[in-house]
C-alpha positions as CSV (number, residue, x, y, z in Angstrom):
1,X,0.0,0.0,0.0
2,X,1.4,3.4,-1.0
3,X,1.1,5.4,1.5
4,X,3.2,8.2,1.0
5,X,3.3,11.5,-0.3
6,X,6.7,12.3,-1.7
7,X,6.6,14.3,-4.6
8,X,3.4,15.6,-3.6
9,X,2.4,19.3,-3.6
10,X,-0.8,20.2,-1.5
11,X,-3.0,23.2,-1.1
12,X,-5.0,22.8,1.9
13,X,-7.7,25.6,3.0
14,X,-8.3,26.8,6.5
15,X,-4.8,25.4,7.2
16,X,-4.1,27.8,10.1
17,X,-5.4,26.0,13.0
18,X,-7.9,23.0,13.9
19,X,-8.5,20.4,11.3
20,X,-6.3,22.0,8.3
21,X,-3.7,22.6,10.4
22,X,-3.3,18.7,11.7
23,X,-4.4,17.4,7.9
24,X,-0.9,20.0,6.6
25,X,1.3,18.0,9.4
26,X,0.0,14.7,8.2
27,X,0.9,15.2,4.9
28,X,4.1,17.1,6.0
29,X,5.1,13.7,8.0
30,X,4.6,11.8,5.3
31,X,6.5,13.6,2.8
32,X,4.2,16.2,0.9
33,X,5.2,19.7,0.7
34,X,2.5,21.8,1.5
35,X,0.9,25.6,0.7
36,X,-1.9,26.5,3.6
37,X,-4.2,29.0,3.0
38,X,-6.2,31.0,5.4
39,X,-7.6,34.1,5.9
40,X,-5.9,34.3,9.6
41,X,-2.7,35.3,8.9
42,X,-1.0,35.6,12.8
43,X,-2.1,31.9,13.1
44,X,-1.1,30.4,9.9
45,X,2.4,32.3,10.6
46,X,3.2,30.7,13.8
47,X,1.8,27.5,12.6
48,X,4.2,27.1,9.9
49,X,7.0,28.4,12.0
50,X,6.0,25.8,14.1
51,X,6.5,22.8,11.3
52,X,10.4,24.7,10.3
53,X,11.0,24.3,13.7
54,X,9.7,20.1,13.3
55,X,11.9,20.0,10.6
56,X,10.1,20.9,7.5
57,X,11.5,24.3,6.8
58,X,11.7,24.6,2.5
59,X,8.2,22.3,2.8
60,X,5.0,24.8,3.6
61,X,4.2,27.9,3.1
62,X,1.4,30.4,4.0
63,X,-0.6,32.7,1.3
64,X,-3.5,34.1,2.6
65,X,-6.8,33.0,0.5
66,X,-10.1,33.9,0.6
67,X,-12.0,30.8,-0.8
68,X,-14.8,32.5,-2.1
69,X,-12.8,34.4,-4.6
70,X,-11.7,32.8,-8.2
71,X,-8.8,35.4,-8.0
72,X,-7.3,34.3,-4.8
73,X,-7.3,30.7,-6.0
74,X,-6.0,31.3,-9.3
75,X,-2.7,33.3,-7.2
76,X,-3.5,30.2,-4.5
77,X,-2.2,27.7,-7.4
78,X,0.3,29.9,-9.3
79,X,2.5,30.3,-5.5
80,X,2.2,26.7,-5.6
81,X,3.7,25.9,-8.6
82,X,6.4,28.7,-8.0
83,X,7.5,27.7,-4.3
84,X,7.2,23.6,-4.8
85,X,6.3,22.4,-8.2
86,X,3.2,21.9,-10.3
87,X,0.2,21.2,-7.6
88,X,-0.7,17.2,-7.3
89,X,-3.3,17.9,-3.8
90,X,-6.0,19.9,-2.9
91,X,-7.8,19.5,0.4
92,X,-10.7,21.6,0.4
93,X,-11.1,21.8,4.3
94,X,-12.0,25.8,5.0
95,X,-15.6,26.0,6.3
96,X,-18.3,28.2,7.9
97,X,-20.7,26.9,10.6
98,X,-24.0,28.1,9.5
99,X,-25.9,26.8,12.8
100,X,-29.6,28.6,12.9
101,X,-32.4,26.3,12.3
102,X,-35.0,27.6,9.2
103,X,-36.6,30.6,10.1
104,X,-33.5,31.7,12.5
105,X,-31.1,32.2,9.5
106,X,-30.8,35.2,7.5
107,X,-30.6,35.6,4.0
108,X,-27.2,37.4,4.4
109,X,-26.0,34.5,6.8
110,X,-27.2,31.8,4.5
111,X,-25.0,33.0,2.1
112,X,-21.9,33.0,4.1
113,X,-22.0,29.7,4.6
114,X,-23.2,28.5,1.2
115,X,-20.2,30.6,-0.4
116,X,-17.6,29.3,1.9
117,X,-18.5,25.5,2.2
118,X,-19.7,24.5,-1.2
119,X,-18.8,27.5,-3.4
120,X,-15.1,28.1,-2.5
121,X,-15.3,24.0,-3.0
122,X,-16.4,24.4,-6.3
123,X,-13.8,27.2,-6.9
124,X,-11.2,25.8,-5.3
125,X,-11.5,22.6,-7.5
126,X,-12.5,24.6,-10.9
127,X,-8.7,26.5,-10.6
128,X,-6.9,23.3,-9.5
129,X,-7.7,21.1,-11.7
130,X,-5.7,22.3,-15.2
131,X,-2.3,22.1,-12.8
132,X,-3.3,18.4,-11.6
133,X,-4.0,17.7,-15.4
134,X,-0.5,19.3,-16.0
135,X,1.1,17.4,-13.8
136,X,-0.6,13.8,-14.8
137,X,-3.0,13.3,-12.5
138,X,-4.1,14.3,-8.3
139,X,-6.0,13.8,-5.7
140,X,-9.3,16.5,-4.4
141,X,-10.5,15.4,-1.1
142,X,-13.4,17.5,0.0
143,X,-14.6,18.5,3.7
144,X,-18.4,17.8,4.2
145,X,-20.0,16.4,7.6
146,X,-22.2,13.8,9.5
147,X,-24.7,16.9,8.9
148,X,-24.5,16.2,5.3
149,X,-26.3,12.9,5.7
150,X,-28.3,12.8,9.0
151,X,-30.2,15.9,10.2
152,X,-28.9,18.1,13.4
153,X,-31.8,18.6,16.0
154,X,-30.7,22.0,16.3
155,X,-31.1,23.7,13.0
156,X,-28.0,24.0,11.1
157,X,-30.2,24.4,7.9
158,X,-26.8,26.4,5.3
159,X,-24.4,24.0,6.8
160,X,-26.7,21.0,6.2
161,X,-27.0,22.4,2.7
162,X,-23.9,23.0,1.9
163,X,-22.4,19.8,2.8
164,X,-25.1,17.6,1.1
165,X,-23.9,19.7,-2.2
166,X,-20.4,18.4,-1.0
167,X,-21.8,15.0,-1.9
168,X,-23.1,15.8,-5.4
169,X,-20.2,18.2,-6.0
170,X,-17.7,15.7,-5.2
171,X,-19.2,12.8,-7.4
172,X,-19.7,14.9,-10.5
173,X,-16.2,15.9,-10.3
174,X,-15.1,12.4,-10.1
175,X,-17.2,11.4,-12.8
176,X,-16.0,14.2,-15.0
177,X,-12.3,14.0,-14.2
178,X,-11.9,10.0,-13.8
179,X,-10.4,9.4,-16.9
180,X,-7.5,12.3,-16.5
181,X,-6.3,10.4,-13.6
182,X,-7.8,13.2,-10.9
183,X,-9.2,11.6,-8.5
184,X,-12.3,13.2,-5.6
185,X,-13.6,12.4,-2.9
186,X,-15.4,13.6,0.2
187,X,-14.9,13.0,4.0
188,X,-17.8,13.5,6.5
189,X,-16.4,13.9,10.1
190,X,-18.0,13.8,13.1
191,X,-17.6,15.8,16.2
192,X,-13.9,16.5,16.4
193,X,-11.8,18.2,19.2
194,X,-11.0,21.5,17.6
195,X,-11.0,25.4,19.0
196,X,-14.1,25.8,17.3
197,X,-16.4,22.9,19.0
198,X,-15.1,23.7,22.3
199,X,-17.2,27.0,22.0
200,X,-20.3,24.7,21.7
201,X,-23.3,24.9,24.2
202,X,-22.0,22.2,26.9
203,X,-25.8,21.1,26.5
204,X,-25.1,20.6,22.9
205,X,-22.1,19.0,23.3
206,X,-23.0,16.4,25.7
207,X,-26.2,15.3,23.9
208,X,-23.5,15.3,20.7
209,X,-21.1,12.7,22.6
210,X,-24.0,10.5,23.9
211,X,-25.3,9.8,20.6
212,X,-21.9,8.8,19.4
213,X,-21.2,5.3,20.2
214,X,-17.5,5.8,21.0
215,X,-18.5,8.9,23.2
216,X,-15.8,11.1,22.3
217,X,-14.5,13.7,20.1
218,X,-12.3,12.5,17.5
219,X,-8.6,14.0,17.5
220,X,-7.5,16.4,14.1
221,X,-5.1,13.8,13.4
222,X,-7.6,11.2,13.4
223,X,-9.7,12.7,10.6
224,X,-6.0,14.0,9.0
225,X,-5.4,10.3,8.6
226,X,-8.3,9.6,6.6
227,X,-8.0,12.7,4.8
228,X,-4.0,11.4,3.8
229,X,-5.6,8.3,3.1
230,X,-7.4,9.5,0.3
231,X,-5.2,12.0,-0.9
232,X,-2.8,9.7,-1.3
233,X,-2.0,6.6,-4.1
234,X,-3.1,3.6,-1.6
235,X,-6.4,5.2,-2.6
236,X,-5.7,5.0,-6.2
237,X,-9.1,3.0,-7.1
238,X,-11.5,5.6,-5.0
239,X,-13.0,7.9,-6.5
240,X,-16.7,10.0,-6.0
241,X,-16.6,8.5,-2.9
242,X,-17.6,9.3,0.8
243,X,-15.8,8.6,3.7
244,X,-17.6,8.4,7.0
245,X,-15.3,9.2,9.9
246,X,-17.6,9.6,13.1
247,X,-17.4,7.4,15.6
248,X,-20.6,5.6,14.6
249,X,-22.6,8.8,14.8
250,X,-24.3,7.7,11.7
251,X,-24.8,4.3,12.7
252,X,-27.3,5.3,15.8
């Protein structure tokens, strides 16, 4: 099984902190060399001072990225190609939370989370593709959620949204890309230990952890591993596929 990532360049999203930030040190451990973008730049900074100081200075860099822009992409996978070498990865992990039920969210904030999640997916995937075609091939591994195929009790109507587009999104891409050796797929994750889902109501939270057979939050790196799974060639047969990484949430 080849699980490595040498000779790999990867653009990962929201690669500051959390989720991106554990999926760029997976990658990084395994040989990739790896662009994070983010719109936080003090955090992305320290975090890839962080991985010099592990031992992979020359191997990441920072540019900051707004996913829901085609012109921040485009530079995205231009300082890619310029800093490591024609782009091979793209992890498609920034995200928005998008929590109110129906009638609680706004137009304004339906938006915001429509054009981050599944929009700056779409872009992200519309600008990388010609430089995974250029370099013979690549792997697209999308971020969507447990919320993308069972319902939240609490709302979460955009997110809910956006990440079941994540499904379709992901397969039509495969479909359309198969046979130029790009492969995509989508990871749903359940309720991981990150700075953001430590803000959640402890209410929330515990009715979260009692539904999930393991009862626990799942580490970053624990989702990162799926996500280098996919990403790289002992996946090579996967493609338009969803992988489930929850803890059995589903399965209740």
């Amino acid at each position: 099984m080849r699980l490595d990532m040498k000779g790999k360049v990867a653009l990962i999203t929201g690669g500051a902190q959390g989720l991106g930030a554990a999926e760029a040190a997976k990658l990084l451990e395994w040989g990739a060399q790896v662009v994070i973008g983010d719109l936080r730049e003090d955090e992305a900074k320290a975090f890839v001072a962080e991985q010099e100081r592990a031992g992979h200075r020359g191997k990441i860099a920072f540019l900051k990225v707004d996913v829901t822009e085609m012109a921040d992409w485009e530079r995205a996978v231009s300082f890619a190609g310029s800093s490591f070498g024609t782009l091979t990865t793209l992890i498609n992990n920034a995200g928005f939370p998008g929590r109110p039920g129906v009638e609680a969210t706004t137009e304004e904030g339906w938006q915001k989370t429509i054009d981050v999640d599944l929009k700056g997916s779409f872009l992200g995937i519309k600008a990388c593709v010609p430089a995974m075609r250029k370099a013979g091939g690549g792997s697209i591994v999308n971020t969507s959620s447990t919320y993308a195929l069972v319902a939240s009790g609490r709302g979460s109507t955009a997110y809910s949204a956006a990440k079941g587009g994540i499904i379709m999104l992901t397969k039509v891409a495969a479909v359309e890309y198969a046979r130029e050796k790009i492969r995509v797929n989508c990871i749903h994750p359940g309720i991981i230990d990150t700075p953001r889902n430590r803000t959640l109501a402890p209410d929330w939270l515990a009715a979260l952890l009692d539904r999930t057979p393991m009862g626990r939050m799942a580490s970053p790196e624990e989702i990162a591993n799926a996500v280098l799974f996919l990403a790289s060639d002992a996946s090579s047969y996967m493609t338009g596929t969803s992988l489930v990484v929850d803890g059995g949430y589903t399965a209740v």
